[in-house]
N, C-alpha and C positions, 0 to 999 in steps of 0.2 A: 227407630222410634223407642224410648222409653218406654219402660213398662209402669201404667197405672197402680199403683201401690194400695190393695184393699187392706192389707193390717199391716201395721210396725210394729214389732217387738222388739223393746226395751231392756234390756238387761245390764244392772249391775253388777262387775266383776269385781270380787277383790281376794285373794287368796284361795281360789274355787276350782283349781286346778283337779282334784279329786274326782270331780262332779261336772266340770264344765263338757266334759263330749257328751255327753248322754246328754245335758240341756239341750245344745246345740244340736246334736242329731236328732232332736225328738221336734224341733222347731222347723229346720231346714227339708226333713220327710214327711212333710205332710203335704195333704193331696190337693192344698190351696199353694200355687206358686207363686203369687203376684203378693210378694210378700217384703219387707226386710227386714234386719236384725241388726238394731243397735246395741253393740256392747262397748260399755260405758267400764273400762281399767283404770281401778281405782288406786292407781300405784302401788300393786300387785308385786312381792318379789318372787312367788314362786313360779312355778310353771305356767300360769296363764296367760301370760301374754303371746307367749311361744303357741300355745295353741289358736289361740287369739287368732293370731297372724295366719298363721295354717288353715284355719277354716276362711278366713277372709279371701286367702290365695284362691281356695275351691272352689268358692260360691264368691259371685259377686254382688249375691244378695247381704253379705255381711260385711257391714262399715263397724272401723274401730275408732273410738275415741278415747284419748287417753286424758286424765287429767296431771295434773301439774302438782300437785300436791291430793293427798289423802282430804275428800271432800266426803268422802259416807254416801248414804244411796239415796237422798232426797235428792241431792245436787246433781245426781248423777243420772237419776230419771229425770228431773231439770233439761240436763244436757241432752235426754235424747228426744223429750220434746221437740224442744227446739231443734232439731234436727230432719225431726221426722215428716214425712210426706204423706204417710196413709191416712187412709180414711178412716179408721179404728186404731186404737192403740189396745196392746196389751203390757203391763209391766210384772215382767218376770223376774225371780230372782234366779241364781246361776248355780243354784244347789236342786234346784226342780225342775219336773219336765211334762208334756203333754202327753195327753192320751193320744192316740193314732187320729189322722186327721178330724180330729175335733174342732181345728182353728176352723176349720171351712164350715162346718156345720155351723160355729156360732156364729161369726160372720156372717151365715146368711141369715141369719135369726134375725140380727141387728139391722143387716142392711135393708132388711122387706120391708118393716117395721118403723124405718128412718127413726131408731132408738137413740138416745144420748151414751146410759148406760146399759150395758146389759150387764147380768151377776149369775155365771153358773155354781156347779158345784166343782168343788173338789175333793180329791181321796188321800187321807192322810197315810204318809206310811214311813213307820217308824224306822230308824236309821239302822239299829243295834240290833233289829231282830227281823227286819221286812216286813211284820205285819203291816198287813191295810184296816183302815176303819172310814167308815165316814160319820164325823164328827157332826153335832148339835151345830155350831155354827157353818162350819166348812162345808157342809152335807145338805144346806138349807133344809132343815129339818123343820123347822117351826114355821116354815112359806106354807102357808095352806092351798090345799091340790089346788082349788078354783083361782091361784092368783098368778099360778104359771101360765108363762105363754102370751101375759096379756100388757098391754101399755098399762103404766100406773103411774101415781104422782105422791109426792113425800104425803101433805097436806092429809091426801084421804085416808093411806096406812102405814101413818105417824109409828104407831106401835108397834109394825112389826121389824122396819131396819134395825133398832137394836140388836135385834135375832139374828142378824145376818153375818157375814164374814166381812172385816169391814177391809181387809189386805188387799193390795192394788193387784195381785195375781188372779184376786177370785172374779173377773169377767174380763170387758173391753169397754172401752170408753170413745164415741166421738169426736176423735182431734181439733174439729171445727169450734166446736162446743167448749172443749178448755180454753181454745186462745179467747174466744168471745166473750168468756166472762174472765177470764184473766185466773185459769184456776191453776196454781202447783204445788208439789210438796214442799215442806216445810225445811226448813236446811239445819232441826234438832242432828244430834248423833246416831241418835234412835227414834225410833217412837215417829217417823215422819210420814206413816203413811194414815193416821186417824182422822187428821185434821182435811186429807185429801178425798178420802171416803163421804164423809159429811159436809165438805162443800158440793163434792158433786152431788151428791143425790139430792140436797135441799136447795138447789139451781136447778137440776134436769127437769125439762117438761118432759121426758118419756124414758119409762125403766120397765122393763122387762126382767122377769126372774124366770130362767132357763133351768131343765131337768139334765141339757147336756154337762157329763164330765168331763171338764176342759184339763185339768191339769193333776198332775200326781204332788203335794205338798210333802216334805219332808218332811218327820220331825225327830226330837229326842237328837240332836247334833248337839257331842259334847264341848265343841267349842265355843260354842254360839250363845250358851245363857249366862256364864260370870262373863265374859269379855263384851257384852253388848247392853243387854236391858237392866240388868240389877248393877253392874258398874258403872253404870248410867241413869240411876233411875230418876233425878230430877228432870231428865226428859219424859217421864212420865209426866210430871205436873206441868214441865213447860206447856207438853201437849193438850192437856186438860184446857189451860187456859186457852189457846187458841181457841179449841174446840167453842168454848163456854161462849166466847166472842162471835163465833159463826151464828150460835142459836140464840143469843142476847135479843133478839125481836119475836123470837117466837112466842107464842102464848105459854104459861106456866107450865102446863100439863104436857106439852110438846117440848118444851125445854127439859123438864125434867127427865123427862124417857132418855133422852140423850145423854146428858149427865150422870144418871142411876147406872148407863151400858161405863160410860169412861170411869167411873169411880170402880164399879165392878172387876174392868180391865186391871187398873191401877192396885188393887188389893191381892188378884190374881199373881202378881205378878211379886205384892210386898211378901205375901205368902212364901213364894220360892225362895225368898231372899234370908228366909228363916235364918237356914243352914248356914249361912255362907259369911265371910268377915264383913259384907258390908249391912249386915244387921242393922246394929246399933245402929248405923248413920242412914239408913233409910225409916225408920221410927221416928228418930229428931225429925229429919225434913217431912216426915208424912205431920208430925203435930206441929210443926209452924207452920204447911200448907193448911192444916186443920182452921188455926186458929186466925186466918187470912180469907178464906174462902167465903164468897160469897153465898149465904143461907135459904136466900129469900125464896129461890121454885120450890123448898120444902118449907114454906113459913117458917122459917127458924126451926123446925124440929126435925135434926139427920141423925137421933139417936136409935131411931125405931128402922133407918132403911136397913136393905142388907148388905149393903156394903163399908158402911159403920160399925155393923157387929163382925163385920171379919177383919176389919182393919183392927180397932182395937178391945174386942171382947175375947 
């Protein structure tokens, strides 16, 4: 008899060889078995496939898919949807890994609760030096005590998802719930999991924000910020636009909370780009996004938000 599948984890590979066993070992040891692990090789040449294989051999909890050409990690969480059988999805990326059986802990948060979304925390920790921290968003730090633990809906605290982690690793998701409303990532180079954040949560009839720490985030990886988001950053704006299209019916004030987090994202992000040779050409495209962008959730006046003043004051 087949085993009932309570979470599928998702994992995009692509050059992760560094980091792929600790993922892997930190998913496959935990004290929920009825589990399995899609990873998604994203025509990888270094050593992950080789390990790939190797843990697939082990466990036959681990199916590999490979793609055919370099498709990036929206297409590739894509693929393991559609693949997947659990009742929960979690989408990990293949540089990070979970705390000691936390999957089961959240899992059963989710499943008592018959949640769409659930959103834990996570514990950042830096690549170059080990520290740990838990971050403002990553840390759910601005969830107010009274709001853990409990079923919620966008509608009533509008306000407070901006504050949130909005990265496909920081909880699990109802797999029934994505095919039924037809929700997936975005197939940008980058930037493709914002647009998946704010369709589900302004779809979900039940969210839950959870104190459990599901996973340990990496950060400060020096490979990762010229070769991906600032190399790329018209995926920021592509992003934007989606986004702005998700919440195109909401009311001004609910619109704008949304937009005021992604503008904020996007400035964070031109900020880093200070330093780096694609400067100049992220400035031009931030003032032709400028002078294209729809005004109106701020009646014409985006000189005073704060994300105006860090873009260009």
């Amino acid at each position: 008899m087949k085993m009932s599948v309570k979470v599928s984890v998702v994992i995009p590979v692509y050059q992760a060889e560094r980091y792929l066993r600790q993922c892997l070992d930190s998913v496959l040891g935990q004290d929920l078995r009825e589990i399995e692990v899609i990873c998604v090789d994203d025509c990888s040449t270094d050593g992950s496939v080789g390990i790939l294989t190797e843990y697939s051999w082990k466990d036959s909890r681990v199916r590999v898919l490979r793609n055919p050409e370099n498709l990036y990690a929206g297409c590739c969480r894509n693929r393991g949807l559609e693949a997947a059988r659990g009742e929960y999805l979690l989408f990990m990326d293949a540089d990070d890994w979970l705390f000691p059986d936390s999957l089961g802990r959240v899992y059963e948060a989710a499943s008592r609760r018959r949640v769409d979304v659930l959103r834990c925390r996570a514990m950042d920790v830096d690549d170059r030096t080990g520290k740990t921290s838990l971050s403002v968003h990553n840390g759910l730090k601005r969830v107010p005590f009274f709001l853990f633990d409990r079923v919620v809906r966008y509608p009533a605290f509008y306000w407070l998802f901006p504050k949130v982690c909005a990265a496909p690793w920081g909880g699990i998701v109802r797999r029934q719930f994505l095919l039924e409303r037809d929700i997936q990532f975005n197939d940008l180079l980058c930037v493709n999991d914002r647009s998946f954040f704010w369709e589900t949560v302004l779809k979900a009839e039940r969210i839950v924000f959870s104190r459990e720490l599901l996973i340990h985030y990496r950060t400060n990886i020096s490979s990762s910020l010229v070769g991906g988001r600032i190399r790329n950053f018209f995926c920021h704006l592509e992003s934007y636009r989606l986004v702005s299209a998700l919440c195109g019916d909401l009311p001004d004030r609910e619109r704008r909370r949304i937009l005021d987090a992604e503008l904020l994202d996007i400035a964070h992000w031109a900020e880093r780009s200070a330093d780096t040779e694609y400067a100049g050409e992220v400035q031009m495209m931030l003032r032709q996004f400028l002078d294209s962008m729809d005004r109106r959730p701020w009646n014409g006046r985006i000189e005073g938000t704060r994300w105006y003043r860090r873009l260009f004051c």
